[in-house]
VMD Tcl script that builds the backbone (N, CA, C; Angstrom):
set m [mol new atoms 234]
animate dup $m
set s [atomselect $m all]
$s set {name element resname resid chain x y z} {
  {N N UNK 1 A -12.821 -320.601 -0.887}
  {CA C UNK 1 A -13.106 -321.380 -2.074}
  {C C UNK 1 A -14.511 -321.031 -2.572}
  {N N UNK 2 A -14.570 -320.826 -3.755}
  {CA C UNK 2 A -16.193 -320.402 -4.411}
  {C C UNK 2 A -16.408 -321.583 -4.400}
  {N N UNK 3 A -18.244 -321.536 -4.600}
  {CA C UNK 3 A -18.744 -322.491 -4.941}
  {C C UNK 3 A -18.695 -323.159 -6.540}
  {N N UNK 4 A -18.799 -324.628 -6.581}
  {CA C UNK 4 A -18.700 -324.820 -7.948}
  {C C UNK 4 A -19.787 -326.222 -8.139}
  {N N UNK 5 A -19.921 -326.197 -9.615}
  {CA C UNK 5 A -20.815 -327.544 -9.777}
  {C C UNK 5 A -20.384 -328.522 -10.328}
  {N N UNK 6 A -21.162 -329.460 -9.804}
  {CA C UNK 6 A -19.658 -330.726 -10.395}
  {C C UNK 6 A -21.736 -332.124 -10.714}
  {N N UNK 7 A -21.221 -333.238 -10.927}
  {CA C UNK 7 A -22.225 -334.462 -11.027}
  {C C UNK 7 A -22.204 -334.889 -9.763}
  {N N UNK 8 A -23.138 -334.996 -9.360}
  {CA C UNK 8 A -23.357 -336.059 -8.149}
  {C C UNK 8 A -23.020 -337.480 -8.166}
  {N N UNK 9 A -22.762 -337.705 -9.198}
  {CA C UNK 9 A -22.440 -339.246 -9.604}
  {C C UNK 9 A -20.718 -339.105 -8.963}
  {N N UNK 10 A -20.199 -338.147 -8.513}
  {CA C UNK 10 A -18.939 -338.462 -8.969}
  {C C UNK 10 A -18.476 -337.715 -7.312}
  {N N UNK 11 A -20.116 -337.986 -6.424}
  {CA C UNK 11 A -19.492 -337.395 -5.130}
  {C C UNK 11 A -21.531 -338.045 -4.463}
  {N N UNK 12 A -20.621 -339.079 -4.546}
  {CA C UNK 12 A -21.535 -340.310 -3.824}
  {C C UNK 12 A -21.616 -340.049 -2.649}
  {N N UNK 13 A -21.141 -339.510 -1.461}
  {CA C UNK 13 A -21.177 -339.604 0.028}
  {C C UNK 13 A -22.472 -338.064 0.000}
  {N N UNK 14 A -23.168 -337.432 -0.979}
  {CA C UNK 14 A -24.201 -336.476 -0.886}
  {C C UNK 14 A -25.761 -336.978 -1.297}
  {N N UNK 15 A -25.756 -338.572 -2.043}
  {CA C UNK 15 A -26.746 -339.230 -2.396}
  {C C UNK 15 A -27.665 -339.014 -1.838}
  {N N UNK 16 A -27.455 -339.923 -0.365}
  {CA C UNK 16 A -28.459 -340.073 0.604}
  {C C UNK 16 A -29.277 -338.206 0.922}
  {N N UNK 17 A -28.586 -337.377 1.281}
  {CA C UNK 17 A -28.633 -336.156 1.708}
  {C C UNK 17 A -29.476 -335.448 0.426}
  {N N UNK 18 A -28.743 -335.704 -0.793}
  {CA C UNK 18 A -29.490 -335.216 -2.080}
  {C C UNK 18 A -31.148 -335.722 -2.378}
  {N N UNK 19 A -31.162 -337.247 -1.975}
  {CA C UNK 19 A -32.231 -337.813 -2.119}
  {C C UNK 19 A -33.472 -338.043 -0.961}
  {N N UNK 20 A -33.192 -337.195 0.210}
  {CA C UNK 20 A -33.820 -337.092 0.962}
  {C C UNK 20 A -34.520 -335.577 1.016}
  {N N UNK 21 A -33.532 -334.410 0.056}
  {CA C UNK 21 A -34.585 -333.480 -0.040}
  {C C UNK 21 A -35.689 -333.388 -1.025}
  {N N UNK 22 A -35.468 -335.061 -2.168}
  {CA C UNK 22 A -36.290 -334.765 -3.041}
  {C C UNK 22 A -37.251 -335.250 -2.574}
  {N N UNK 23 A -37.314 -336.127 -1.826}
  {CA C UNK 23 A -38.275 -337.228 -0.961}
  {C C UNK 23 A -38.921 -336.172 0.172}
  {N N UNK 24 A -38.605 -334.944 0.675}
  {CA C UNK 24 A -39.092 -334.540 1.226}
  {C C UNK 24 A -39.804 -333.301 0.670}
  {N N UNK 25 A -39.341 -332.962 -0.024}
  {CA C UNK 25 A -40.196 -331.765 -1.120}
  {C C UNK 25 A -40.998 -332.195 -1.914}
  {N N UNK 26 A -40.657 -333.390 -2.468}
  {CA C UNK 26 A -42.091 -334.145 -3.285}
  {C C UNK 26 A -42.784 -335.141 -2.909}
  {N N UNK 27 A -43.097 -335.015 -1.433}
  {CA C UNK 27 A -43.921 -335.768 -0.543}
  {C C UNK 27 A -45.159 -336.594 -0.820}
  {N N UNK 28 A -45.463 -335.968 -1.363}
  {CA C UNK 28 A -46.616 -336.192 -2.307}
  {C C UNK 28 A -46.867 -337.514 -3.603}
  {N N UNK 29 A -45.316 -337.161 -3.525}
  {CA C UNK 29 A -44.753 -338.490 -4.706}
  {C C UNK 29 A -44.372 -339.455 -4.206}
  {N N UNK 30 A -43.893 -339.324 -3.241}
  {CA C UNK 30 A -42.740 -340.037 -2.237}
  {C C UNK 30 A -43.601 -340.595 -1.097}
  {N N UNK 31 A -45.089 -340.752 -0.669}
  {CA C UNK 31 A -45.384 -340.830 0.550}
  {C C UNK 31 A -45.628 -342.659 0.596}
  {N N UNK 32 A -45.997 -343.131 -0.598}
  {CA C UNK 32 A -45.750 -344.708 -0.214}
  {C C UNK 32 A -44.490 -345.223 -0.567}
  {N N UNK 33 A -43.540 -344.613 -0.901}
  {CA C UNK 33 A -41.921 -344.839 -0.754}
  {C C UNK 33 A -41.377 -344.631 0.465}
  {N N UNK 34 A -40.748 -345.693 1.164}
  {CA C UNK 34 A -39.944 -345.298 2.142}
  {C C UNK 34 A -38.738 -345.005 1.945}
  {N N UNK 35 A -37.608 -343.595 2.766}
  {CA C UNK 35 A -36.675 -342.893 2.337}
  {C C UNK 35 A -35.607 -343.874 2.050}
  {N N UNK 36 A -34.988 -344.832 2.713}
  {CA C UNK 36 A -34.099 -345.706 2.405}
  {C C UNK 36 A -34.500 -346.460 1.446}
  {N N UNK 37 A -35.910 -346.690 0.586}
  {CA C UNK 37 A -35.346 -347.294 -0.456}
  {C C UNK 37 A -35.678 -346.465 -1.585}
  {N N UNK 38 A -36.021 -344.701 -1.054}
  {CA C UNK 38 A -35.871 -344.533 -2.483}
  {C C UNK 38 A -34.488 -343.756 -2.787}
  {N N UNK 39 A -33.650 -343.673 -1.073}
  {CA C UNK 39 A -31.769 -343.326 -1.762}
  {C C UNK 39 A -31.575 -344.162 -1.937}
  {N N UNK 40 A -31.848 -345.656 -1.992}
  {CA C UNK 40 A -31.241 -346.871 -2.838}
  {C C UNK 40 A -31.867 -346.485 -4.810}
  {N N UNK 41 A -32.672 -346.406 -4.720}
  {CA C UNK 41 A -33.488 -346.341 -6.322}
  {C C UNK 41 A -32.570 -345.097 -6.598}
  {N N UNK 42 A -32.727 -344.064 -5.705}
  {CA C UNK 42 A -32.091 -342.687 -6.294}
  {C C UNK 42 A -30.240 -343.015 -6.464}
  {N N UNK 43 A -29.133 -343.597 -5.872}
  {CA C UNK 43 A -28.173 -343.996 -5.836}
  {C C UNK 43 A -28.190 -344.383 -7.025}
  {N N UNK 44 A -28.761 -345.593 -7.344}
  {CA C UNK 44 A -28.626 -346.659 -8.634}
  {C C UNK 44 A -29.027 -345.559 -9.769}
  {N N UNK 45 A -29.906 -344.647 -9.466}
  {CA C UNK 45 A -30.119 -343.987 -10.862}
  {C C UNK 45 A -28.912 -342.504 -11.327}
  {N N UNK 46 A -28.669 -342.667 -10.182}
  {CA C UNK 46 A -26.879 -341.493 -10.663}
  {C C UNK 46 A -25.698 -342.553 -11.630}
  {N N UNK 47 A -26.057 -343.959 -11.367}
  {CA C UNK 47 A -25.327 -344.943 -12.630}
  {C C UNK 47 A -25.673 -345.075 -13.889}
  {N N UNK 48 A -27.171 -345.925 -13.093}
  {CA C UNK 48 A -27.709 -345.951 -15.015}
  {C C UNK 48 A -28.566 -345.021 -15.634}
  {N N UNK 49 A -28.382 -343.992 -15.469}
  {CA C UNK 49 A -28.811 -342.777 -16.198}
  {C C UNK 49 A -30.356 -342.402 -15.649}
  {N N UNK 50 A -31.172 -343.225 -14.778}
  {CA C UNK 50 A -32.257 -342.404 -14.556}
  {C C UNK 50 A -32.468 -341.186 -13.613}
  {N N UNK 51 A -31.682 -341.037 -13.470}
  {CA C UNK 51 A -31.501 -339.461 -12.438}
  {C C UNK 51 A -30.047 -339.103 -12.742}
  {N N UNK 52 A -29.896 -337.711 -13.601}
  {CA C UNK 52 A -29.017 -336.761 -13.659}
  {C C UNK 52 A -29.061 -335.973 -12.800}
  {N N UNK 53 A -27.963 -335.811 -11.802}
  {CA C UNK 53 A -28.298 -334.472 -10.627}
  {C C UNK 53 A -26.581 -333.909 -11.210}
  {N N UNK 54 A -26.768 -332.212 -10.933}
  {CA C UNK 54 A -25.736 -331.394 -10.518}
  {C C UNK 54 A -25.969 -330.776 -9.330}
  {N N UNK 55 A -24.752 -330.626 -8.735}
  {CA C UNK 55 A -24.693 -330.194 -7.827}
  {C C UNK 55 A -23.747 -328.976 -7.410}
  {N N UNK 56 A -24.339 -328.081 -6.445}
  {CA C UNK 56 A -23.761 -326.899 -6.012}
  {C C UNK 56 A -23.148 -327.501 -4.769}
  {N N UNK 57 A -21.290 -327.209 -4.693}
  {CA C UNK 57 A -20.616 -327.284 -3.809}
  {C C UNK 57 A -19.894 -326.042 -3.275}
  {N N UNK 58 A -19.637 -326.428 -1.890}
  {CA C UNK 58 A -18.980 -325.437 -1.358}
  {C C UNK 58 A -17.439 -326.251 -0.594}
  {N N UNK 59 A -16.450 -326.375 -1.150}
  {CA C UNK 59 A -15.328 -327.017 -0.899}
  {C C UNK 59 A -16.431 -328.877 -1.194}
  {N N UNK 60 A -16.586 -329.463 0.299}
  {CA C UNK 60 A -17.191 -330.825 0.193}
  {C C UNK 60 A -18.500 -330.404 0.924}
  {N N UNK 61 A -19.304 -329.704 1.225}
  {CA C UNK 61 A -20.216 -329.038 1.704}
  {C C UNK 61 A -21.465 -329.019 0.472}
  {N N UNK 62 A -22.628 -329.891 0.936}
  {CA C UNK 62 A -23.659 -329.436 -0.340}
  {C C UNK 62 A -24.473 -328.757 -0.089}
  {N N UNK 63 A -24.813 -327.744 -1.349}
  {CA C UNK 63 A -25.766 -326.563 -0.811}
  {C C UNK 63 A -26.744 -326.879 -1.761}
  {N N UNK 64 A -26.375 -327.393 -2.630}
  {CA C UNK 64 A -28.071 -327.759 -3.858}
  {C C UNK 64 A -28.150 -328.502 -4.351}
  {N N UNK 65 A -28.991 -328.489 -5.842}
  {CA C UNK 65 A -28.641 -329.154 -6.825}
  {C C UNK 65 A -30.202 -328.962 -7.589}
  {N N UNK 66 A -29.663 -329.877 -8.840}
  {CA C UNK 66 A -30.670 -329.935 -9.887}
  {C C UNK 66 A -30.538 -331.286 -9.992}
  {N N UNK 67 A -31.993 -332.124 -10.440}
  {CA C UNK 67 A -31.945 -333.200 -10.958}
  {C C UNK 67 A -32.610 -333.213 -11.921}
  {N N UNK 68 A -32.014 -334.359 -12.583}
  {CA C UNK 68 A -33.591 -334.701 -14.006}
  {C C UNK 68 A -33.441 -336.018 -14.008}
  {N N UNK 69 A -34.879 -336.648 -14.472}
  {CA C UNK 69 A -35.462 -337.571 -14.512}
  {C C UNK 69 A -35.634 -338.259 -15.759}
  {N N UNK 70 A -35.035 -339.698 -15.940}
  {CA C UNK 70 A -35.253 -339.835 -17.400}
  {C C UNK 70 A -37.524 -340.154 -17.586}
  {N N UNK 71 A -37.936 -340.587 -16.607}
  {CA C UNK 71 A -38.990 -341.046 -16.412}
  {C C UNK 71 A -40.198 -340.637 -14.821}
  {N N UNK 72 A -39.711 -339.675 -14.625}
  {CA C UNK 72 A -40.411 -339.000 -13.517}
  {C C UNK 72 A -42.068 -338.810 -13.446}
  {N N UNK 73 A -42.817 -339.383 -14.381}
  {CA C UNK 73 A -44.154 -339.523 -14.539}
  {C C UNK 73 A -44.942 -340.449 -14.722}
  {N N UNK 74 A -45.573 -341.136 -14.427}
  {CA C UNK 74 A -45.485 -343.118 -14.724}
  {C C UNK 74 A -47.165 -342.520 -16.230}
  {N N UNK 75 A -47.906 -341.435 -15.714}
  {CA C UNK 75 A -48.674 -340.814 -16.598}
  {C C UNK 75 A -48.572 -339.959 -17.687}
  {N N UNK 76 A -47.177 -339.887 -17.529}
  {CA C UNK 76 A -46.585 -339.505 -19.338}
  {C C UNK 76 A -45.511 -340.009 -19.668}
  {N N UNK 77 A -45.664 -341.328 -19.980}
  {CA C UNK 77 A -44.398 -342.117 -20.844}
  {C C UNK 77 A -43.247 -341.088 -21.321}
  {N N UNK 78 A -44.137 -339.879 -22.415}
  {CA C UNK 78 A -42.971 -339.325 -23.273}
  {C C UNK 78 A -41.857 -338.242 -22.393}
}
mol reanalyze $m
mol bondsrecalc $m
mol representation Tube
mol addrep $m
């Protein structure tokens, strides 16, 4: 099976896993957040629109992804 990309919204059991590499690559952002509540914040925002992620699958296997942020800067509103 090739890989394909699909929404993360629509393959919830990769949340936690998705939102722990952002928490760990943007450490920096993430260091007075603790990881369980920011895959709770990150979960809720695959609903109401503040985090768009795609994701690279391999059958049910996740190998990536992209996210975007409706508000990822608290120092640039726009």
């Amino acid at each position: 099976m090739a890989p394909r990309l699909d929404w993360l919204v629509d393959h919830p059991q990769h949340s936690d896993t998705f939102a722990a590499w952002i928490h760990r690559q943007f450490h920096y952002e993430y260091a007075e957040q603790p990881l369980a509540d920011w895959q709770r914040e990150f979960a809720e925002g695959q609903h109401n629109g503040d985090w768009k992620c795609l994701v690279a699958l391999d059958g049910e296997h996740l190998l990536g992804g992209a996210a975007l942020a409706r508000a990822d800067l608290a120092s640039r509103p726009d």
